[in-house]
C-alpha positions, 0 to 999 in steps of 0.5 A: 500500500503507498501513498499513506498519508502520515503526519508526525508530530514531535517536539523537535527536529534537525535541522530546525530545532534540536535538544537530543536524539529524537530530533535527528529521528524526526529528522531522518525517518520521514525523508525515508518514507517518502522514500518508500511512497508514502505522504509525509508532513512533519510538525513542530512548534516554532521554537525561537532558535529557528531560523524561519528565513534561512529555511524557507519557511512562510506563513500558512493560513488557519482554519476559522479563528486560528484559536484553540482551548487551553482551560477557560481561554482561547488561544490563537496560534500560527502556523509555518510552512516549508519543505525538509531540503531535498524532499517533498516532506512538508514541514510546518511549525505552530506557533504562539510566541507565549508558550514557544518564544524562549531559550529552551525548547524542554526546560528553562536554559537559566534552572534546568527545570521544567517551564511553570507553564509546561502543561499548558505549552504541550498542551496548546501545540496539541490542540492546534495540531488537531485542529489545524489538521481538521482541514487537511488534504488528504486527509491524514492516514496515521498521526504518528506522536512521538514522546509525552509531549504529544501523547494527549493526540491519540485521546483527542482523536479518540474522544474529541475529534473522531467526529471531524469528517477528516479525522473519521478514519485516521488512526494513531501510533505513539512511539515512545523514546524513553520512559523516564520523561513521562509529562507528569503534571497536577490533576488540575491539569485534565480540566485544562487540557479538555478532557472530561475531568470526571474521567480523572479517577483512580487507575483510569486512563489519565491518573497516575498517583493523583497527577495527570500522565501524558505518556500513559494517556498515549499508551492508552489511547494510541491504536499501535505503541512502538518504541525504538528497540526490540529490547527495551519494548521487552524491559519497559514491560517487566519492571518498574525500573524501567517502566516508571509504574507504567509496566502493568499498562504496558503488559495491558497494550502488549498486544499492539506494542512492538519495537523497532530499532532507530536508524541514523543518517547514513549520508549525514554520518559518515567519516567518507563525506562529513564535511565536520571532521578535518580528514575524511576516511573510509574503512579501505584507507583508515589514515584520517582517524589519526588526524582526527585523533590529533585535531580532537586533543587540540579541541579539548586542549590536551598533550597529544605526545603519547598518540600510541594513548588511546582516547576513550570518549563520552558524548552525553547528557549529565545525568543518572540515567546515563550511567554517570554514577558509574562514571563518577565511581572509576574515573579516578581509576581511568585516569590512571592508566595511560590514555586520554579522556574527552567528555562532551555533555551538559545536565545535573550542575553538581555532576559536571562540578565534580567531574570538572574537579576529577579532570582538573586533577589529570590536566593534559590527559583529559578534558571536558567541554559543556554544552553540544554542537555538531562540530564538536560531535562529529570531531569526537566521534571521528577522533576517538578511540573508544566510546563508553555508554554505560546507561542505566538504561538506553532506550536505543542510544544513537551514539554507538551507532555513530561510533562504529560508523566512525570505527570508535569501539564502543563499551556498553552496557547491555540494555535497551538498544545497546543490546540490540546492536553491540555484541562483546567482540570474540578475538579468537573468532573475529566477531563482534563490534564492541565490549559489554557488561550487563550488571549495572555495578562499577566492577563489570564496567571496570572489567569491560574497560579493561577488556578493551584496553588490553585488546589496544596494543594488537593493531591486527586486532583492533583494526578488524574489530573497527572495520566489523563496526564500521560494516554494519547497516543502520540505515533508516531502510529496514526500519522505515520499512518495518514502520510501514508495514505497520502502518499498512497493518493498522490501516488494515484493522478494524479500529477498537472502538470499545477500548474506554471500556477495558480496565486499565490498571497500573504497574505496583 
């Protein structure tokens, strides 16, 4: 089946607005459906860091009033219209200057904290998203939502919308990123947001301990949840650690929940044509590595002297989640062994405090820099040797699968997507991409790192486990593929129109 129309709706996307991973999806996946014959349009807010001329964006009409409901006001939006460069994907930005003209697209940049008003910003985007597509032609086949700040769209379908002629047949698919965002906001919140609040109770669809869950409303309502591994579809499922008290509803979905791996942008990523890296290299003619070595001790200003020193790499996001707790545990441990250490991030302020002190006390052998940029990524994923990800979990985690692009080996736990595309190398066979541990505890991770740096020393070795990374296909192909077979597949369905009958209970 082509020509599906299929609208994804998210809170980012690259080019245009980035905080983290899920833009570069957002980004990459409708270029390869449109590949595969499908319709797509991408909508976004208007985010002030956008760029409206540079991307050619102009301004669309609304239908009516160009108002949507926010509690007891009525609040006009407006909307953007361009195309993603080099396609016929539609791209269009909602705006209202209140709720989106700031620094951060998530948080407030000045605390690190959610917004006052983050509720109600999400809770706009929402509804002018729904109405402006009310008038769409064609109408929209999938409302593809992506992560809590669109999970009231498939609620609103469903018991708001259905009505619209537009919407009659439009079905929803809410792809979850990562569990540990779930939108949780005070009960206040369900009158604001539309709904009924006679349908806020204990267990039911949108109550969550006495607070109002936009990624439960999502898992509940949407007719297909995917997430972006087959691994972590199976582990949000089985305990609260990963589930975040969503598991129970999760197993209650179970049936209409798969996952599909992430793909990266095999022609943005890669050390043949990046244009961001100094020397670029390819698996037959692996000499620009070196140079990109070198440039990277020059970025983070380190002694480059000791070239024969591998240089272990995180590109991240400071927080728990992540594994900086381990970190934190071996560093000093790391440090002491000859190698360089670069770290490229920015989250919890007292982390990035300690590990400044840490590095401060191995000047010349390791640096930090906070913040991200492309060039800097891209710089230390060509330049690197190894990569650590030693998550507490990583729904799917893009960084490895840049570092084997790049032939940075990556160590990681084995969790979520890292399980699902890094396997511990074997040097009597040749096979395998990387090193892995699976207990969440600094001895397996120390093990892991161990493991790698006494493998450093044998070129032959190491050369072939680079080029078994660097051979591996994760491109959006297969699984922009498997997206439309679901697609095709809940089209197909007949809708489960009883489904606010069914008990919803909560994972204790």
């Amino acid at each position: 089946m082509s020509g599906l129309h299929v609208i994804i709706v998210a809170g980012e996307c690259v080019p245009y607005a980035k905080a983290g991973g899920l833009a570069d999806v957002i980004g990459a996946l409708p270029l390869a459906l449109e590949k595969l014959g499908l319709s797509v349009t991408v909508v976004i807010p208007r985010h002030r860091i956008i760029d409206l001329p540079r991307f050619g964006f102009d301004p669309c009409p609304v239908p009516g009033e160009g108002r949507v409901p926010v509690g007891f006001e009525s609040i006009s939006y407006d909307i953007y219209r361009s195309m993603m460069p080099h396609s016929s994907v539609e791209v269009f930005l909602v705006g209202n200057d209140r709720f989106f003209d700031r620094d951060g697209i998530y948080v407030d940049v000045s605390t690190g904290k959610d917004y006052p008003d983050q509720a109600d910003r999400w809770i706009f985007f929402q509804r002018a998203v729904m109405d402006f597509f009310q008038t769409a032609s064609p109408s929209p086949d999938i409302l593809h939502c992506h992560d809590h700040q669109t999970g009231l769209i498939p609620a609103y379908l469903r018991k708001i919308y259905r009505s619209q002629h537009k919407y009659a047949e439009t079905r929803s698919v809410f792809t979850i990123h990562n569990m540990g965002y779930p939108g949780l906001f005070p009960r206040e919140v369900m009158t604001r947001s539309g709904f009924n609040e006679a349908e806020f109770y204990p267990t039911s669809p949108f109550e969550f301990y006495g607070m109002l869950n936009f990624m439960k409303v999502g898992i509940t309502y949407a007719d297909l949840i995917t997430t972006v591994s087959r691994t972590y579809a199976c582990e949000i499922q089985q305990s609260k650690e990963y589930g975040y008290g969503l598991e129970g509803v999760l197993r209650e979905r179970s049936s209409d929940l798969i996952g599909i791996l992430n793909g990266i942008d095999d022609q943005l990523w890669n050390p043949e044509n990046d244009r961001l890296i100094p020397v670029p290299y390819t698996a037959s003619d692996l000499s620009g590595k070196l140079e990109n070595k070198k440039a990277l001790l020059r970025k983070f200003e380190l002694d480059g002297s000791h070239l024969e020193w591998p240089v272990v790499a995180m590109i991240s996001r400071i927080d728990v989640q992540k594994g900086f707790d381990l970190v934190m545990s071996i560093l000093d441990y790391l440090l002491s062994k000859n190698l360089y250490f670069v770290l490229l991030g920015a989250g919890n302020k007292e982390t990035e405090v300690y590990l400044q002190s840490v590095i401060q006390r191995h000047a010349g052998k390791a640096g930090i820099r906070f913040g991200f940029d492309n060039g800097s990524a891209h710089l230390t994923e060509a330049g690197a040797d190894m990569f650590l990800m030693p998550s507490k979990y990583e729904p799917c985690g893009l960084n490895q699968m840049y570092s084997l692009r790049y032939g940075t080996v990556p160590i990681v736990r084995s969790t979520g997507g890292l399980a699902d595309t890094v396997y511990e190398y074997d040097p009597l066979t040749g096979l395998g991409t990387g090193f892995c541990f699976s207990d969440y505890h600094p001895q397996p991770f120390k093990a892991a790192i161990d493991r790698a740096l006494a493998l450093w020393p044998d070129r032959f070795q190491w050369r072939r486990l680079m080029l078994n990374g660097m051979r591996q296909d994760f491109s959006w192909k297969e699984s922009a593929t498997k997206y439309v077979e679901a697609y095709e597949r809940l089209i197909k369905r007949e809708p489960d129109r009883n489904r606010d009958a069914r008990p919803f209970f909560q994972g204790l």
